[in-house]
VOBA-1610 file (N, C-alpha, C; in pm, whole numbers, padded with zeros to 5 digits, always signed):
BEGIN
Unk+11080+15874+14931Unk+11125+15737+14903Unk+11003+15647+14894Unk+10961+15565+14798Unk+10880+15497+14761Unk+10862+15334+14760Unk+10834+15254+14813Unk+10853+15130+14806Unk+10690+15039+14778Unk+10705+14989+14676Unk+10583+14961+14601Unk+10570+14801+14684Unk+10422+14821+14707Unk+10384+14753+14804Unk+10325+14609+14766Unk+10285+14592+14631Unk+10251+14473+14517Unk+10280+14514+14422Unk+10306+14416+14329Unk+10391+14403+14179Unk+10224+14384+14103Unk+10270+14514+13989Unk+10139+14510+13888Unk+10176+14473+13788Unk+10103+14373+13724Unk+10143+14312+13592Unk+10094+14393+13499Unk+10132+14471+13416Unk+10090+14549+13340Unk+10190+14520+13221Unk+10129+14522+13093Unk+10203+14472+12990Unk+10311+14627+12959Unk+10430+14567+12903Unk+10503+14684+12808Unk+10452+14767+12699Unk+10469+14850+12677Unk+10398+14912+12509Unk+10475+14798+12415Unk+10373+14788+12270Unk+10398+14725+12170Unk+10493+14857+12088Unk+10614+14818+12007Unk+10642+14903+11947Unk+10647+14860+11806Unk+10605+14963+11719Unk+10585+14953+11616Unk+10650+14961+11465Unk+10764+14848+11537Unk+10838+14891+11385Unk+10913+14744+11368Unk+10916+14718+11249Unk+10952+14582+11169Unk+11074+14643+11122Unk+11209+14529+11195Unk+11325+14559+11127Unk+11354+14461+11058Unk+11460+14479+10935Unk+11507+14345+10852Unk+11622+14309+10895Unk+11679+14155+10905Unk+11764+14097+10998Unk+11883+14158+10901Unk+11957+14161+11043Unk+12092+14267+11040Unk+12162+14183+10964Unk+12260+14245+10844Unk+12316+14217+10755Unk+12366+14312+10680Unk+12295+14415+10617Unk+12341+14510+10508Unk+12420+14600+10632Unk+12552+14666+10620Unk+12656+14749+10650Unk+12633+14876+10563Unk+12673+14976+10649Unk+12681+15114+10589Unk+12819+15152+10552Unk+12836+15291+10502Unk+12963+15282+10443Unk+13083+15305+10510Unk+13079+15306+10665Unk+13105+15307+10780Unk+13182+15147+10806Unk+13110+15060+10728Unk+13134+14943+10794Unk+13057+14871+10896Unk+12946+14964+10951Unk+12872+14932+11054Unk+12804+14847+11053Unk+12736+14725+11114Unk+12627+14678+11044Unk+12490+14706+11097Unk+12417+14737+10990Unk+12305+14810+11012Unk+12173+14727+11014Unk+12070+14735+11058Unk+11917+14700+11053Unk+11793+14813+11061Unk+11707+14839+10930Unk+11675+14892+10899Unk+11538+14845+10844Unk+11402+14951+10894Unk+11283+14898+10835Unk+11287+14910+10714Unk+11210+14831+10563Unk+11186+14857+10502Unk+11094+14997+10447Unk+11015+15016+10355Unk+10966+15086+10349Unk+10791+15129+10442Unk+10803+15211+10460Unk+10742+15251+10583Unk+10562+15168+10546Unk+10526+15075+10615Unk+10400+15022+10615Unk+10306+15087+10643Unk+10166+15081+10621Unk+10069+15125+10728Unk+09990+15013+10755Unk+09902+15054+10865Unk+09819+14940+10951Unk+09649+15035+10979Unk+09573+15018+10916Unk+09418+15044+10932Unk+09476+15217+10885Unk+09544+15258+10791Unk+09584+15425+10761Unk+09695+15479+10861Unk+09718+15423+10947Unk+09885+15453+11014Unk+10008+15419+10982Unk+10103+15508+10964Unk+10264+15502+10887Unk+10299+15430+11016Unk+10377+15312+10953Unk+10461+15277+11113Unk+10535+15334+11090Unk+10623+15312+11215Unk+10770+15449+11262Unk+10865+15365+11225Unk+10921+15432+11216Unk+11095+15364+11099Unk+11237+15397+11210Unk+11266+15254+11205Unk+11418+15300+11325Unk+11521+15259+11265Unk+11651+15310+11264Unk+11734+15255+11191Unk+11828+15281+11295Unk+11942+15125+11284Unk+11999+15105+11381Unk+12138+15045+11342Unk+12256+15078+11368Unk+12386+15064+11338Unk+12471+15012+11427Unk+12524+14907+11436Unk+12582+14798+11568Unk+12738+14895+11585Unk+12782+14876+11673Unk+12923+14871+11656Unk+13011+15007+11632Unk+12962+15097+11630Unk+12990+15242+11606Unk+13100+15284+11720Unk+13251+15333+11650Unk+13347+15371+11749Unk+13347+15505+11748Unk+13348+15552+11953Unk+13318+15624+12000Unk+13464+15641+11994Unk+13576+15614+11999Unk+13679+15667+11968Unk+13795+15579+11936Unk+13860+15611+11860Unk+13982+15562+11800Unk+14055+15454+11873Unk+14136+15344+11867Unk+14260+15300+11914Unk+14221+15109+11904Unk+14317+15044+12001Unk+14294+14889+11967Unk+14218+14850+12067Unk+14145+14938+12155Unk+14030+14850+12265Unk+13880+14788+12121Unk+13852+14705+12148Unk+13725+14689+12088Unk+13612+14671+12185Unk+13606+14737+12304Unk+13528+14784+12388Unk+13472+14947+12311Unk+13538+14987+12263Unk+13506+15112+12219Unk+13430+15180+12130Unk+13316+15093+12146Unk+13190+15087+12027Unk+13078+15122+12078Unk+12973+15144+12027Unk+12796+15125+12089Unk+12688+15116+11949Unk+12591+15047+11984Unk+12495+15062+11927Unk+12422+15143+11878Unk+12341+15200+11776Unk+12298+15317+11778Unk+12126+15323+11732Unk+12016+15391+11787Unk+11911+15341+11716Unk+11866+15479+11742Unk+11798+15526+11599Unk+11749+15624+11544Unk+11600+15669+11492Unk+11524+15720+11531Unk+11371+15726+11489Unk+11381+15775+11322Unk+11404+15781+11224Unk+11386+15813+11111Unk+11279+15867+11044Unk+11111+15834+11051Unk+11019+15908+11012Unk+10938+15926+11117Unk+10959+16007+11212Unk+10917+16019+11354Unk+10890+16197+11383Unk+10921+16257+11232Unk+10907+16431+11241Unk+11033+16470+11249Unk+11038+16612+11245Unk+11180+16679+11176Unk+11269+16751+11322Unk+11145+16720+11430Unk+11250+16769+11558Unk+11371+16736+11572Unk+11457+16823+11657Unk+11623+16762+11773Unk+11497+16649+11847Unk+11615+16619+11896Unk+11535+16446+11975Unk+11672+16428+12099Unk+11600+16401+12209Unk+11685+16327+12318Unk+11752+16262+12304Unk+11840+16215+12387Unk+11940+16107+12397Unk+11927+16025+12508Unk+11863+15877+12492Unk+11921+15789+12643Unk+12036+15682+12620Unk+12111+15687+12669Unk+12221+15594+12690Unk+12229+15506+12790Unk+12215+15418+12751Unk+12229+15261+12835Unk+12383+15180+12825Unk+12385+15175+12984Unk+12501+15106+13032Unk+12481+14980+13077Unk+12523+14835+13020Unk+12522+14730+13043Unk+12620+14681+13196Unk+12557+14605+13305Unk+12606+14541+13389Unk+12717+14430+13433Unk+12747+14388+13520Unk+12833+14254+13516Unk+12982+14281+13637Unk+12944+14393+13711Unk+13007+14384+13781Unk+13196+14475+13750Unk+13129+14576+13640Unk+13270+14611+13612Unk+13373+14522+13534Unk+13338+14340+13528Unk+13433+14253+13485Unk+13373+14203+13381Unk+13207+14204+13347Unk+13210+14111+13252Unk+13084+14195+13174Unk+13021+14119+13123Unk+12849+14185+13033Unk+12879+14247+12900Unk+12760+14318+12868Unk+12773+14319+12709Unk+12669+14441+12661Unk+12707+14549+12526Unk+12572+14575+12518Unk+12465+14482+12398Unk+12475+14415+12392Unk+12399+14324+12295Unk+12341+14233+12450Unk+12325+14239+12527Unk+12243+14152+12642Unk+12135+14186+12577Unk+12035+14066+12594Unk+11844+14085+12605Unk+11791+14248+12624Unk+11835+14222+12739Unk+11736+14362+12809Unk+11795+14471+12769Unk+11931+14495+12717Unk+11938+14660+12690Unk+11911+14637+12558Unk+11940+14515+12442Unk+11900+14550+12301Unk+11740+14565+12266Unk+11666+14530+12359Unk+11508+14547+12364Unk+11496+14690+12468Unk+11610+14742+12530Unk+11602+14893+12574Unk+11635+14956+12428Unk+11712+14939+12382Unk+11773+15057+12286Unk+11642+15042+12151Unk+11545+14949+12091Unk+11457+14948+12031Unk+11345+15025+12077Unk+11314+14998+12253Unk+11173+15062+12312Unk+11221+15217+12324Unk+11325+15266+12322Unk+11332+15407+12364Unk+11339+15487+12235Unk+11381+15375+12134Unk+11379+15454+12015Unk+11265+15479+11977Unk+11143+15349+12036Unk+11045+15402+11924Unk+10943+15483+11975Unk+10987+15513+12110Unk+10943+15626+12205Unk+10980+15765+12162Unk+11095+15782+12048Unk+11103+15933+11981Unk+11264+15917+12027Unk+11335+15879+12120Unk+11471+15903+12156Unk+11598+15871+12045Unk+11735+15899+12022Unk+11825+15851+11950Unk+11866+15758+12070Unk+11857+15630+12074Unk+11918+15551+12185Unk+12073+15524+12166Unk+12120+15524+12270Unk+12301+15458+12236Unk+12297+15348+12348Unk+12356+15246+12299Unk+12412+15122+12376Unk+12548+15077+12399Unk+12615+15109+12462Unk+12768+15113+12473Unk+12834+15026+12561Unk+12970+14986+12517Unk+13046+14915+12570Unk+13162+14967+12606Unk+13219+14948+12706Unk+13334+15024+12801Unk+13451+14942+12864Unk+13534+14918+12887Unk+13680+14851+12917Unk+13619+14810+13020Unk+13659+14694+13030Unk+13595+14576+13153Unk+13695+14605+13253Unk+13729+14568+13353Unk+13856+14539+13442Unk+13948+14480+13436Unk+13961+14336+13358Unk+14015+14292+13252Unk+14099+14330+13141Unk+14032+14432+13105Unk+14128+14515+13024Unk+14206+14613+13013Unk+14147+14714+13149Unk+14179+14832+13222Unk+14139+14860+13314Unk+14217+14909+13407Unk+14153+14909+13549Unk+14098+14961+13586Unk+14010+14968+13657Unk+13877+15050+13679Unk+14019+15147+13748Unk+13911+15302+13734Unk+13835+15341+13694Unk+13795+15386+13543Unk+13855+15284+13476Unk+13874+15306+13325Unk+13773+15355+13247Unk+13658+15243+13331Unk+13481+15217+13284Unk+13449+15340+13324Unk+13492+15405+13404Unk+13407+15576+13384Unk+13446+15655+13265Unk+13605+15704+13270Unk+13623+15754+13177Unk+13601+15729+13028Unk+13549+15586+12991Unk+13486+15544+12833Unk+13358+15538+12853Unk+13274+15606+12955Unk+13101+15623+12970Unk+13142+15775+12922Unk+13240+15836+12995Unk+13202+15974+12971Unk+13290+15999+12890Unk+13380+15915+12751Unk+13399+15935+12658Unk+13316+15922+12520Unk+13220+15842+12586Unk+13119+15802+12468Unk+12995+15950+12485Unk+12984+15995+12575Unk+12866+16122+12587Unk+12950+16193+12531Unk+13075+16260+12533Unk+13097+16327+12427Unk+13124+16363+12312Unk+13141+16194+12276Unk+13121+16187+12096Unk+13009+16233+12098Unk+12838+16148+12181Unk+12769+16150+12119Unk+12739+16353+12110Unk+12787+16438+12173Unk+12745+16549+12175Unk+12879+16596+12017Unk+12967+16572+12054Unk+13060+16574+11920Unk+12956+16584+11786Unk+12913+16472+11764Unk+12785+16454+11678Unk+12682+16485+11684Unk+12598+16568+11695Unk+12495+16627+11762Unk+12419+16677+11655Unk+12472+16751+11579Unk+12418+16817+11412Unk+12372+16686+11332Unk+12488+16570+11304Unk+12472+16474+11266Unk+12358+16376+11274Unk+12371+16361+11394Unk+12262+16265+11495Unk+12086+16377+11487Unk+12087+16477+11463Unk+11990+16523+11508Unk+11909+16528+11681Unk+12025+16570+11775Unk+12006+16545+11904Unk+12027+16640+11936Unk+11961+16702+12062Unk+11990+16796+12161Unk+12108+16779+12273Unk+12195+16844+12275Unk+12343+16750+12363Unk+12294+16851+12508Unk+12172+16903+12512Unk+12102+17006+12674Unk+12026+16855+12693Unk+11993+16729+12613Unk+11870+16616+12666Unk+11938+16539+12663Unk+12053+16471+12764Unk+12086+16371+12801Unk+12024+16294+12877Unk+11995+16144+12846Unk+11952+16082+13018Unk+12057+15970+12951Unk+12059+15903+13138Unk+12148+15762+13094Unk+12043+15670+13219Unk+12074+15492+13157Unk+12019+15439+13226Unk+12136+15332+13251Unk+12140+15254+13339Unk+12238+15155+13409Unk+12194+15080+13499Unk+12259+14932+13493Unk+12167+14845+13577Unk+12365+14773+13664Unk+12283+14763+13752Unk+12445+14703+13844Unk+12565+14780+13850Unk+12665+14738+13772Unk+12777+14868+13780Unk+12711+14945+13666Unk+12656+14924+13559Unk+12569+15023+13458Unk+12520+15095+13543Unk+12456+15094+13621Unk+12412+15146+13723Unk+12470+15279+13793Unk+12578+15238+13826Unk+12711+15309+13943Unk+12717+15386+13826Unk+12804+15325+13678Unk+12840+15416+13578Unk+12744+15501+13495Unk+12559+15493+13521Unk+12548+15593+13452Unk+12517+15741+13577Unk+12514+15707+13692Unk+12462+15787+13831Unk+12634+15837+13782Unk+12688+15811+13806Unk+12870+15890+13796Unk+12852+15959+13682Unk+12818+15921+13541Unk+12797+16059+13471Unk+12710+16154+13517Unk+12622+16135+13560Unk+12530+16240+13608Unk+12622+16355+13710Unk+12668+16261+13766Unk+12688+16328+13885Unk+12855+16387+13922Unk+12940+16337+13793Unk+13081+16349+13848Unk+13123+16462+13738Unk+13045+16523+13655Unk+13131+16552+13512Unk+13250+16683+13564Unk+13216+16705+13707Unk+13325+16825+13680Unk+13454+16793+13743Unk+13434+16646+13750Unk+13560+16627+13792Unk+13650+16558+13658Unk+13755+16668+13670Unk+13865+16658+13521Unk+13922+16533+13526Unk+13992+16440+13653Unk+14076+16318+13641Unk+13987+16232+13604Unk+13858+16194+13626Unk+13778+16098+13536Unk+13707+16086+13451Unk+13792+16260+13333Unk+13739+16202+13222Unk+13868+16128+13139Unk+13966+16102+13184Unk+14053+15979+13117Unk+14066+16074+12985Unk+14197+15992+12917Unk+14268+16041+12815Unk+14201+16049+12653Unk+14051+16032+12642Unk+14008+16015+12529Unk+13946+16121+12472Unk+13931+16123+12329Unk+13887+16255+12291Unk+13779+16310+12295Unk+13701+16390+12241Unk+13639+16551+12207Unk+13636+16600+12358Unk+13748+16632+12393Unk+13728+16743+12528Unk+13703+16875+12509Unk+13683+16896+12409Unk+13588+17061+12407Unk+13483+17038+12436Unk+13455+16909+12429Unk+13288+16885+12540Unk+13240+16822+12621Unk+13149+16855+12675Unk+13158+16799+12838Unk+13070+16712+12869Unk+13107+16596+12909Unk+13044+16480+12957Unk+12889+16508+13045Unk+12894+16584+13063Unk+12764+16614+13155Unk+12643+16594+13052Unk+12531+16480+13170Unk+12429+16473+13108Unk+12317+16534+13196Unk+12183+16486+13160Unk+12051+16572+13187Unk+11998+16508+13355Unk+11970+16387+13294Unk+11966+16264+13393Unk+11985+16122+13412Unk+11935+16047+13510Unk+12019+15878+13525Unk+11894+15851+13584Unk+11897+15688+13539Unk+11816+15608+13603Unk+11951+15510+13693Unk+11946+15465+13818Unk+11997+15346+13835Unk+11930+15239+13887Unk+11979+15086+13838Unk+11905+14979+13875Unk+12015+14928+13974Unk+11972+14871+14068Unk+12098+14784+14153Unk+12171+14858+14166Unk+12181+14984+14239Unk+12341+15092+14206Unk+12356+15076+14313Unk+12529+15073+14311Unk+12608+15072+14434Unk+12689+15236+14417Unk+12641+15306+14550Unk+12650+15447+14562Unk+12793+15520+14654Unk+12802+15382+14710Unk+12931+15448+14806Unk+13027+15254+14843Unk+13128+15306+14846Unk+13168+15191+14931Unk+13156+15131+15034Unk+13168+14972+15020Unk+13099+14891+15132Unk+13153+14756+15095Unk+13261+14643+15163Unk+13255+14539+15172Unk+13212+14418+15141Unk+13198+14324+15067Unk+13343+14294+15070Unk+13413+14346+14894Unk+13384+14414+14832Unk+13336+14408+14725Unk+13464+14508+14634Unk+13513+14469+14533Unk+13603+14494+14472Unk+13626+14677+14480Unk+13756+14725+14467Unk+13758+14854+14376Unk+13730+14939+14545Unk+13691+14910+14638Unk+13648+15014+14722Unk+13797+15048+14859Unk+13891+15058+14808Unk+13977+15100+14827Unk+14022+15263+14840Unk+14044+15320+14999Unk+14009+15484+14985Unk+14044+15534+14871Unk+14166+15540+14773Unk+14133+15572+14694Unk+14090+15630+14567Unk+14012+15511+14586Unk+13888+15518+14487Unk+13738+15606+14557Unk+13768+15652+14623Unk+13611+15732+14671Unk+13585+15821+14597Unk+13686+15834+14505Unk+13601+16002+14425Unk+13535+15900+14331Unk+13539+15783+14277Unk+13480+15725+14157Unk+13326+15659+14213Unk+13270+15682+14340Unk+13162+15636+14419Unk+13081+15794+14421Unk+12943+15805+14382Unk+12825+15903+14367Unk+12812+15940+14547Unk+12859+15917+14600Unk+12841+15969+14773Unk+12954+16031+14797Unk+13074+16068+14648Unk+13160+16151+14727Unk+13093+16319+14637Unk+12994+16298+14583Unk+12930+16406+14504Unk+12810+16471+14553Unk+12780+16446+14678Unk+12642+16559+14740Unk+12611+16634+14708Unk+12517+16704+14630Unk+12491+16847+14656Unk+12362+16881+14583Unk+12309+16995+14591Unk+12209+17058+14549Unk+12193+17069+14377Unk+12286+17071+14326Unk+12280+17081+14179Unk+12321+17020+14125Unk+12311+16915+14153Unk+12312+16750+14075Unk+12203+16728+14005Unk+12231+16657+13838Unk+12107+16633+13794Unk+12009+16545+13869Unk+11893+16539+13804Unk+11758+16436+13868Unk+11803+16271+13890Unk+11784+16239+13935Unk+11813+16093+14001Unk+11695+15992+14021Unk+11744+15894+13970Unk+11593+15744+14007Unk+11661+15613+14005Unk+11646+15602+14116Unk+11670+15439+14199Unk+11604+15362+14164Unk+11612+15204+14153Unk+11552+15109+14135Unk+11629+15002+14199Unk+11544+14998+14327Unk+11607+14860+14410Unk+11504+14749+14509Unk+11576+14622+14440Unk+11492+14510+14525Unk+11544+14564+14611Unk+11429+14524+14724Unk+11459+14485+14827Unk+11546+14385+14911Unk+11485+14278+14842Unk+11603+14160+14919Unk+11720+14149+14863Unk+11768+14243+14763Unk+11852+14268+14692Unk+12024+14178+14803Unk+12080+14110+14754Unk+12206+14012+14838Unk+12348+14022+14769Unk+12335+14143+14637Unk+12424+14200+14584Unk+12492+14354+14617Unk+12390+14437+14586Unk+12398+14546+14638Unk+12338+14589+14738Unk+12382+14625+14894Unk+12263+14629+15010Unk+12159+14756+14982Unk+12014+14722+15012Unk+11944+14820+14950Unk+11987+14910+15041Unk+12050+14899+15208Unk+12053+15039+15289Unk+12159+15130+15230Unk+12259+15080+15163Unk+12370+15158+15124Unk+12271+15259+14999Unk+12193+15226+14957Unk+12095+15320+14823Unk+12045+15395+14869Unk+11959+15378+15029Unk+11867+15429+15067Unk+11938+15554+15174Unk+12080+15489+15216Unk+12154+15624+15291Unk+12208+15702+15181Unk+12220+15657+15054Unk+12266+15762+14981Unk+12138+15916+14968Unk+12005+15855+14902Unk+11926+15916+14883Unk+11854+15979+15013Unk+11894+15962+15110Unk+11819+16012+15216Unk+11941+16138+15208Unk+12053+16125+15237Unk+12152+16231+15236Unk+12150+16344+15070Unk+12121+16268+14954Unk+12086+16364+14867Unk+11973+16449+14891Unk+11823+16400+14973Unk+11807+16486+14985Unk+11796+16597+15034Unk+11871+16539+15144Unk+11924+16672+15293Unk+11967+16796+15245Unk+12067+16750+15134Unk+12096+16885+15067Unk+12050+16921+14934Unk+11914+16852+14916Unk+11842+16989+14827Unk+11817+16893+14679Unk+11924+16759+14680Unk+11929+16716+14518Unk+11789+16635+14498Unk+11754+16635+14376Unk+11643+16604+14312Unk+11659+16451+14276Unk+11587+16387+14352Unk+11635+16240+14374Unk+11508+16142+14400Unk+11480+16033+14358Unk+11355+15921+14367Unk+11450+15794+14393Unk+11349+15721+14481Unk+11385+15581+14500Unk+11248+15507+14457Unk+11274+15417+14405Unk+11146+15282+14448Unk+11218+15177+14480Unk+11159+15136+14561Unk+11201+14951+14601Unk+11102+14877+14607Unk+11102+14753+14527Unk+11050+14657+14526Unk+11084+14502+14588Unk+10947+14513+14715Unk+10963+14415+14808Unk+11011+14285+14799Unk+11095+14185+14816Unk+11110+14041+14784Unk+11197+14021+14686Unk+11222+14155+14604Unk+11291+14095+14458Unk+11466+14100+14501Unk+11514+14079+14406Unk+11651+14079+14456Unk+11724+14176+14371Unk+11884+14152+14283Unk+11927+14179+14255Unk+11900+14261+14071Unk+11814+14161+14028Unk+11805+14231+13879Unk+11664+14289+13843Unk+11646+14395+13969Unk+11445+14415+13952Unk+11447+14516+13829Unk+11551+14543+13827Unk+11544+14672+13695Unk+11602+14611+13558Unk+11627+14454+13582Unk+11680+14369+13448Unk+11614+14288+13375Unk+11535+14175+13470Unk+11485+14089+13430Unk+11378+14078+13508Unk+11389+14107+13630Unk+11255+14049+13745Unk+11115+14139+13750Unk+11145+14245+13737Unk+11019+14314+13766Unk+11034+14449+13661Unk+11046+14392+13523Unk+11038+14570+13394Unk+10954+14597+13415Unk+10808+14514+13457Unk+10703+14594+13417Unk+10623+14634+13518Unk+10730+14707+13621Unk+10720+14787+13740Unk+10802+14912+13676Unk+10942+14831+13691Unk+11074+14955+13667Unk+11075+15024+13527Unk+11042+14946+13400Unk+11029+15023+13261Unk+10921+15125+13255Unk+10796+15139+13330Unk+10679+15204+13317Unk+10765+15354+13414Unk+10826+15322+13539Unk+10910+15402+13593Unk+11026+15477+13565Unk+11064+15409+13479Unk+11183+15479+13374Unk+11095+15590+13252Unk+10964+15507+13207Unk+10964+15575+13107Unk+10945+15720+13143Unk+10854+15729+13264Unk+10813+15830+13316Unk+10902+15974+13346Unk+11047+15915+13337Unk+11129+15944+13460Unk+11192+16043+13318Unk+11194+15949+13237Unk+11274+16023+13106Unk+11217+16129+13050Unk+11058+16050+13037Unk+10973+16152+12919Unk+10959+16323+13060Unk+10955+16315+13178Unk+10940+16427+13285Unk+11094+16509+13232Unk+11177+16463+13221Unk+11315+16558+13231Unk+11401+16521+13077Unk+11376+16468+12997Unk+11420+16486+12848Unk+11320+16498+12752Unk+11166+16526+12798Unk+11103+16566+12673Unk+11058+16699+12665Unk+11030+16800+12537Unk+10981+16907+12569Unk+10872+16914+12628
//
């Protein structure tokens, strides 16, 4: 368990690709943003991402049931990873078009990844635990598509900040449980991914705080212990007054009792959004790491 002792200002990578403002639609309907033709700079091709808003992960009248999609295009002829980012808000509210995941789903793309940015039934619309079963309905489109996409459906990671958070550690960690993958399609394949980052994750139930009703304990990552759980990475303020950092830190102390492959960092003083807004350029340099170690060849 790691708790970083001063905040280093260290800039983000620059990424290198000029998109044209979103407008032209594919034949999908999607609307798309797309570099022009590939530039160079002092004899270097920039990298070309092409990116499609709004893409339904499955059929019906939720319009939660979409994600973003961003694609490396002249980046070489490899399969390519997958990270999937889950937007925050408490289960009730948020978006994937927020700041920080639409500047996630650009930086991971132009890091080599197919990024997905997805949106999932709020509480509002369906009751939790709804928001699990449309996280782990959207991993299996994206493996559904896999030929298509040019992706490896063995290189999953997901990242999540707050309940994004909770919901991408629950894919990691719940896929073999059949009642939460909910009624949506390609069930010939299985929600299981590679690995999770969580920011602000709430790991088990604790007061006063919605949804933690017994239950609901199978939909909390502390009713899932064990040794062969994918890789795991925490990201928690410290003074965190949303999610208590001890409830993170008894989770991961008990993952690793029995064997699971698990990281924490905490960062001193910060609070609730150190993996959102307060401190990326602690937690993004930590993510990147976290991904390129267990989804790159």
């Amino acid at each position: 368990m790691q708790t970083l002792s001063k905040i280093k200002r260290t800039a983000l990578p620059v990424a290198l690709v000029l998109l044209m403002a979103a407008g032209c639609r594919d034949a999908g309907g999607q609307r798309t943003a797309q570099q022009t033709d590939p530039q160079t700079v002092a004899g270097n091709t920039l990298k070309s991402i092409r990116v499609t808003d709004n893409v339904p992960y499955r059929e019906g009248e939720s319009r939660s049931w979409v994600l973003d999609l961003a694609e490396p295009e002249n980046f070489g002829p490899e399969i390519r990873p997958v990270i999937v980012l889950i937007h925050g808000g408490g289960w009730r509210m948020g978006s994937k078009q927020e700041r920080p995941f639409r500047s996630m789903l650009l930086h991971y793309a132009n890091l080599g990844y197919v990024t997905v940015s997805l949106d999932y039934r709020l509480d509002g619309e369906a009751p939790f635990p709804a928001c699990i079963a449309d996280v782990k309905c959207a991993v299996r489109w994206i493996k559904a598509n896999a030929e298509r996409l040019r992706i490896d459906p063995e290189r999953i990671g997901a990242y999540g900040h707050s309940a994004g958070g909770h919901l991408a550690v629950m894919l990691a960690v719940s896929s073999d449980n059949e009642e939460l993958e909910g009624d949506g399609p390609w069930r010939e394949y299985s929600s299981a991914i590679t690995c999770a980052v969580g920011g602000a994750t709430s790991t088990q139930r604790h007061p006063p705080k919605r949804f933690w009703e017994p239950q609901y304990e199978h939909c909390w990552p502390i009713y899932y212990l064990s040794a062969d759980r994918p890789p795991l990475l925490f990201l928690q303020g410290e003074a965190d007054q949303t999610v208590d950092p001890a409830i993170v830190k008894d989770y991961v102390e008990k993952a690793k009792a029995v064997g699971a492959d698990v990281e924490y960092i905490g960062v001193p003083d910060l609070g609730h959004d150190v993996s959102y807004t307060l401190a990326l350029e602690i937690t993004q340099p930590a993510m990147d790491e976290f991904f390129a170690t267990h989804l790159q060849k």
